[in-house]
Structures are given as C-alpha cells and as structure tokens.
C-alpha positions in Angstrom: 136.3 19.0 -23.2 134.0 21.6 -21.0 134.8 19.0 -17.7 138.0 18.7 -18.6 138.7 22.8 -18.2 137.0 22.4 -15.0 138.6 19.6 -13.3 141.9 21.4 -14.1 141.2 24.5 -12.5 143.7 25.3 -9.9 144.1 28.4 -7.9 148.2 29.6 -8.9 149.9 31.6 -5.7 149.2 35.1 -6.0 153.6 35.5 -5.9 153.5 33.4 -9.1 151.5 35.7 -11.0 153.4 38.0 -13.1 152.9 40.3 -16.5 151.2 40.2 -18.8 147.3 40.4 -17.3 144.3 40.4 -19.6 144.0 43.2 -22.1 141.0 45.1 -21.8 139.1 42.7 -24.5 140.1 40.0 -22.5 139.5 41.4 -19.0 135.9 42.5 -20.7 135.5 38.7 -21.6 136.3 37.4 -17.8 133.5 39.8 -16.7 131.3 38.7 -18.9 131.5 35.4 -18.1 132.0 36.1 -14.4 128.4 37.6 -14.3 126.6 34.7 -15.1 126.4 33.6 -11.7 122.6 32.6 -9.7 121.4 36.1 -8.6 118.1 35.4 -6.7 115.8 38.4 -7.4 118.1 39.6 -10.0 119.4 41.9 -7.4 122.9 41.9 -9.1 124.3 42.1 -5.7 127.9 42.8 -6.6 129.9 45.2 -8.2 133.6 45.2 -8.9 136.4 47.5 -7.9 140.1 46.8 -10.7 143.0 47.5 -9.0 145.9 47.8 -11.3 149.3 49.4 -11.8 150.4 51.8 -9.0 147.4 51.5 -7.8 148.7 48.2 -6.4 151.8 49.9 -4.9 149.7 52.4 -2.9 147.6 49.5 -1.7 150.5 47.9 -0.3 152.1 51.4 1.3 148.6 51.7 3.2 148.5 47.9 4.4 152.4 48.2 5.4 150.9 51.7 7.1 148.0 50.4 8.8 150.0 47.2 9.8 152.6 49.6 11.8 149.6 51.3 13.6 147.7 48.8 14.3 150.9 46.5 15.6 154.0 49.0 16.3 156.3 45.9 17.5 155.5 44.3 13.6 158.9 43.3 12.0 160.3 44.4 9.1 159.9 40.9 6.8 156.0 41.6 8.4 156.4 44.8 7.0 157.6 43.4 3.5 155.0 41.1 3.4 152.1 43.9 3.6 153.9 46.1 1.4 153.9 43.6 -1.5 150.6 41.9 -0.7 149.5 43.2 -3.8 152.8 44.0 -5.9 152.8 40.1 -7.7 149.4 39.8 -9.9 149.4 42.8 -12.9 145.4 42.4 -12.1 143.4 42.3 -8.7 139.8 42.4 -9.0 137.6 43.0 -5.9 134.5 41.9 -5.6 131.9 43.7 -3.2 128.8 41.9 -2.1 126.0 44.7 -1.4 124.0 43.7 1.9 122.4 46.4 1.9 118.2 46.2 3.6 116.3 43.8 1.0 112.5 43.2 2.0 112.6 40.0 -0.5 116.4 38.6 -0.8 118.6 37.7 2.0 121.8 39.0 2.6 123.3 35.6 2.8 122.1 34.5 -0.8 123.6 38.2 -2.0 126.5 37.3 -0.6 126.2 33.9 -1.9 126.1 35.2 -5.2 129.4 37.2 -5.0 131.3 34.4 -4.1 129.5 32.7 -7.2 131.3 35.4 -8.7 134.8 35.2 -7.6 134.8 32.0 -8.5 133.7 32.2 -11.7 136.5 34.9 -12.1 139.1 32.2 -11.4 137.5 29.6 -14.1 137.2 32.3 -16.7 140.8 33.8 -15.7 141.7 30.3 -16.9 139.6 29.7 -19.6 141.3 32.3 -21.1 144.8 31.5 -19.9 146.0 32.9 -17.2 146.5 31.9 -13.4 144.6 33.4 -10.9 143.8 33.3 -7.0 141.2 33.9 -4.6 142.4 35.7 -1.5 141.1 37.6 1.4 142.7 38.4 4.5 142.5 41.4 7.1 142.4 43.7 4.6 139.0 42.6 3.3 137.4 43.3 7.1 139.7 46.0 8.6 137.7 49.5 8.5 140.7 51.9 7.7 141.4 50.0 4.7 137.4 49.7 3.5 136.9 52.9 3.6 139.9 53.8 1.9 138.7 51.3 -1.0 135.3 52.9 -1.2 133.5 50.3 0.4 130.4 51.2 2.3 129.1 50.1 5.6 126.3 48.1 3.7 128.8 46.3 1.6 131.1 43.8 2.0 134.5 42.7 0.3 133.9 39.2 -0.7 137.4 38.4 -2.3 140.4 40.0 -3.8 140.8 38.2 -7.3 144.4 38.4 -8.4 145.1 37.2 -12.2 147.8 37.2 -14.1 150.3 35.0 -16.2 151.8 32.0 -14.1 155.5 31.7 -13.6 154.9 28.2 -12.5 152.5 25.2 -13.2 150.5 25.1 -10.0 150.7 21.7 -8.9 147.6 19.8 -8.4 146.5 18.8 -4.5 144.6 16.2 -3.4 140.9 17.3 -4.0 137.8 15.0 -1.7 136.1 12.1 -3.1 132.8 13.5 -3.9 131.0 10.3 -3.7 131.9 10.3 0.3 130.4 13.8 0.7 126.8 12.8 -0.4 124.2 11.4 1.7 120.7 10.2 0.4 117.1 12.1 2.1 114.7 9.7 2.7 111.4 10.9 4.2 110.9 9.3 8.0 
C-alpha cells in the first residue's frame, strides 16, 4: 500500500488547483509530515512562509508590477500571466533554505534538506488528498520580490508549494527506468 501512494504521486498544474485547501488540522498534518526530512546537524535549515487568500492577489499585483519595470515592452497576456501566477492554488507554501555561515554543515546539504522538504510537501499534500505542485521561477531569485517576501540575503527560496483540490486527474508521464540509471562501484 505505502509504494503504491508513492508511485502515484504526480505533481497537478498549479491552474488546476482550486478550493478547498487543507484546513488548518490538515495543513498542521502536511507540516508535520513535511519535517521529517534528513537534516544533517539538526540545523533545521528551513522555515516556511503560507501565503493564502488576498495575500495571493497582492503577490500577483507586485509580480505583474515588477514585470512592467523590469520589461516595459511586456504584453498584456505577459501581464495576465504574472498577475495570476499565484491566483489558482487556495494554498502556496514557500519554503526558505537558511544558508546562512555554518562552521560544521554545508550550505549545499541545508539546501539539500529544503528541497527534501518541498517534496515531502507534495507526497503529504497527496497523502491527504489534494493536488499539489512544485514551482519556482523568477520570483524565487528576483531581489524586489525577496525582499518584499521577508527573505534575507542569507536565505534562499527553495520552492513555492502550491496545493489545493485538483479539477483534473493529472495524467501520468513517462517516468525513467531506474534500473538504467544505476551503475555498480568496483574498487580499481
């Protein structure tokens, strides 16, 4: 049963996400299993920032707004497009590696571990029955919008996590064959 939740999870387009998102027992549930991700150090090198409601709408005004500074000639579907970036999903969770100075832990396993953590976000966001998607984007590196997001110089936005209830069944894509990815060590 436990593999067969996993090799079902599928990422659902973040404009296929709709109403309802989790209720706060259920969004409390996500996290909890989100968490349990390899931390190195226990340095808990994450934290998470919920955007919801018209928070989302806001979001979307500043992209739409920093997209017209940043490229004045920008068309008005590019416009759209910013302006709803975050309009679909009733939930987008961000998750913010800190990469701060650590004498002991590297900043890439930190990082590591956030991503360990959006992904785990997607396979509880399922578990508990909802579709969800990984995304990024300029917004996640552009410094206007960072800052405006609270995130610090020493941090770093490792995904925007957007759940919600599917209005389709994502369709399932052609996924590697694992057993040609492997190679065998063999000392010399």
């Amino acid at each position: 049963m436990t593999f067969q939740c996993l090799d079902h999870r599928r990422s659902v387009p973040s404009r296929q996400l709709s109403a309802p998102g989790p209720s706060e027992d259920q969004f409390g549930r996500i996290l909890r299993a989100a968490v349990r991700v390899p931390d190195h150090g226990k340095r808990v090198p994450f934290r998470f920032l919920r955007i919801t409601g018209d928070a989302r709408l806001a979001l979307g005004a500043l992209l739409e707004a920093r997209t017209r500074e940043s490229d004045p000639g920008s068309s008005a579907s590019m416009l759209q497009k910013e302006r709803e970036r975050f309009s679909f999903a009733p939930l987008i969770v961000t998750v913010i590696a800190k990469q701060g100075p650590d004498e002991k832990i590297p900043a890439s396993e930190r990082f590591s571990s956030a991503s360990c953590v959006c992904f785990a976000l997607l396979q509880a966001a399922q578990v508990a029955g909802f579709g969800a998607q990984w995304l990024t984007g300029w917004a996640a590196y552009d410094p206007v919008i960072r800052a405006h997001l609270g995130v610090g110089d020493d941090e770093a936005i490792v995904g925007f996590i957007h759940i919600g209830t599917p209005l389709m069944e994502a369709p399932e894509r052609e996924r590697p064959d694992p057993t040609a990815l492997i190679s065998d060590w063999t000392p010399r």
